[in-house]
C-alpha positions as a Markdown table, in Angstrom:
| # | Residue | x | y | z |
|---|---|---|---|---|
| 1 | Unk | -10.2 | 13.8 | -9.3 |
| 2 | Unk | -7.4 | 11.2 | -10.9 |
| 3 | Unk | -8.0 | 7.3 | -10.6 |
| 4 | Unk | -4.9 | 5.8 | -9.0 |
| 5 | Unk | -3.5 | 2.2 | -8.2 |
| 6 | Unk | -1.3 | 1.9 | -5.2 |
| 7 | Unk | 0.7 | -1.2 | -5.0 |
| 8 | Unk | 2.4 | -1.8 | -1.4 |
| 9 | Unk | 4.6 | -5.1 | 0.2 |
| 10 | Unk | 4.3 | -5.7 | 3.7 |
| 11 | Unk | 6.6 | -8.0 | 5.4 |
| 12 | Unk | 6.2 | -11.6 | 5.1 |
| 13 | Unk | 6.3 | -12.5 | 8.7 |
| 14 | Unk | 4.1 | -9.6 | 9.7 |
| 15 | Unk | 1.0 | -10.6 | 11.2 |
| 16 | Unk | -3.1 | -10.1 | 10.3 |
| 17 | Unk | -3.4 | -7.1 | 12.7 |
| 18 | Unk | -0.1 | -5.4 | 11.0 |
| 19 | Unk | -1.6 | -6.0 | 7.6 |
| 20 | Unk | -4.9 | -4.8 | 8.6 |
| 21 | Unk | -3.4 | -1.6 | 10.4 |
| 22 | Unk | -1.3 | -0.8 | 7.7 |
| 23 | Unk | -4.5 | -1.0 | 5.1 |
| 24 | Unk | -6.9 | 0.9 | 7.5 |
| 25 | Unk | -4.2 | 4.0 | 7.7 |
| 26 | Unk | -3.7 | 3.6 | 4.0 |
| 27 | Unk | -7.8 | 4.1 | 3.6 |
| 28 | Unk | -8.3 | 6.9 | 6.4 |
| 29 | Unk | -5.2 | 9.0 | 4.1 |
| 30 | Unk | -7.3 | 8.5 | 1.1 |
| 31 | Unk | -11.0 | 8.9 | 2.8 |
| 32 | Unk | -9.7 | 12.4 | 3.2 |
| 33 | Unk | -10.1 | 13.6 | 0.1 |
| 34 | Unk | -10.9 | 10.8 | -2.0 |
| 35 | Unk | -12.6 | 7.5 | -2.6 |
| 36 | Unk | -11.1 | 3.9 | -2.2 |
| 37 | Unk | -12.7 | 2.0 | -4.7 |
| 38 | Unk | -11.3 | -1.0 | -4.9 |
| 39 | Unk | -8.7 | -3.5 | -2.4 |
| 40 | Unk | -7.3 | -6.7 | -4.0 |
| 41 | Unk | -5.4 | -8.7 | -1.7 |
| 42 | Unk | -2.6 | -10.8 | -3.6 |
| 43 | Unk | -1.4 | -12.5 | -0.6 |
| 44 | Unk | 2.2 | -13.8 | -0.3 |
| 45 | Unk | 4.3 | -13.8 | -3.6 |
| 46 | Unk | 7.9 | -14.7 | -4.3 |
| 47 | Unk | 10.0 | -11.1 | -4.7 |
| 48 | Unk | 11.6 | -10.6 | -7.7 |
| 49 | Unk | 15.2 | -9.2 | -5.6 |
| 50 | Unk | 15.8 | -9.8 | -2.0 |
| 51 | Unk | 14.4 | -6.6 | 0.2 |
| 52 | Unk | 16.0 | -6.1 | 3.9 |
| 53 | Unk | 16.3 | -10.3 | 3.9 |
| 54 | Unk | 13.4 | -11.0 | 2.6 |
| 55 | Unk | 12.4 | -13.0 | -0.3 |
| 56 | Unk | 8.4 | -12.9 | -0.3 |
| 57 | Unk | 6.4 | -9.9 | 0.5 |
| 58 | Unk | 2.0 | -9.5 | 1.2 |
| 59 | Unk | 1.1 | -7.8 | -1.8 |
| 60 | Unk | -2.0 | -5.8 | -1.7 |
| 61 | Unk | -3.5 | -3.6 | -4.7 |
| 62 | Unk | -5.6 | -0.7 | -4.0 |
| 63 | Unk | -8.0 | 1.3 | -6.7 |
| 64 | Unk | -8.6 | 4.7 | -5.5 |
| 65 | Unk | -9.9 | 8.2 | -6.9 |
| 66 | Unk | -8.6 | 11.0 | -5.3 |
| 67 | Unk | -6.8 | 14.8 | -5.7 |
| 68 | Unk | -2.9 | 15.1 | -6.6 |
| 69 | Unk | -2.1 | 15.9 | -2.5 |
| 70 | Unk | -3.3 | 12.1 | -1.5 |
| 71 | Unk | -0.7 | 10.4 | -3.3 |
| 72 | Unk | 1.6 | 12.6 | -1.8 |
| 73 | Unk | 0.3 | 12.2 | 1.5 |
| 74 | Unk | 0.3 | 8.4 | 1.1 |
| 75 | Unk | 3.8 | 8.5 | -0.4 |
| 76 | Unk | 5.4 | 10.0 | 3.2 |
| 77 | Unk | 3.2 | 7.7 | 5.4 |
| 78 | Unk | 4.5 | 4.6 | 3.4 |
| 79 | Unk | 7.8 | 5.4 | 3.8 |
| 80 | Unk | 7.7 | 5.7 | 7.3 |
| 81 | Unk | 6.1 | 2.9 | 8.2 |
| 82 | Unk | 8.6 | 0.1 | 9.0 |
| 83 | Unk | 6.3 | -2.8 | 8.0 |
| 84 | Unk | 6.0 | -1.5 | 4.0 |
| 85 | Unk | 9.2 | -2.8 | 2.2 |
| 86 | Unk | 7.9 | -1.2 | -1.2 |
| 87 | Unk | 5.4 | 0.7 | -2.5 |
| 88 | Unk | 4.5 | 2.1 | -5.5 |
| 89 | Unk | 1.4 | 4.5 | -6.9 |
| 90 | Unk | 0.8 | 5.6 | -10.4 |
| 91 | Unk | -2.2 | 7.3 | -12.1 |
| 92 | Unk | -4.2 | 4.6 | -13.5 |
């Protein structure tokens, strides 16, 4: 198993039970065959480019152990969702 650090940006305007859905999905991919370890929330920060008209974005940080088919997984889900402007995981 690989350490990983998946950093995603919600939408600004997006509300507590969007974050929190978004987050619980993100843990039930990895709980699948890995191990969240840590979740940092960063909160709202200033974007360094607008994204789809928006120029803040709910950053959250997520430490997680896990086998090369999770990040993969994660990768389609965040794409999909609409709420996720950018994400990005690398092996930490």
């Amino acid at each position: 198993m690989k350490n990983y650090e998946l950093v995603y940006v919600v939408k600004p305007n997006s509300d507590d039970e969007t974050k929190e859905s978004v987050l619980n999905k993100i843990k039930d991919v990895i709980s699948s065959n890995g191990e969240v370890e840590k979740v940092d929330t960063w909160g709202n920060k200033k974007l360094a480019y607008q994204i789809a008209k928006f120029t803040e974005g709910f950053y959250v940080l997520v430490n997680f152990k896990s086998g090369v088919e999770v990040p993969k997984e994660l990768d389609r889900n965040l794409k999909i969702n609409e709420n996720v402007i950018r994400h990005m995981i690398v092996v930490a």
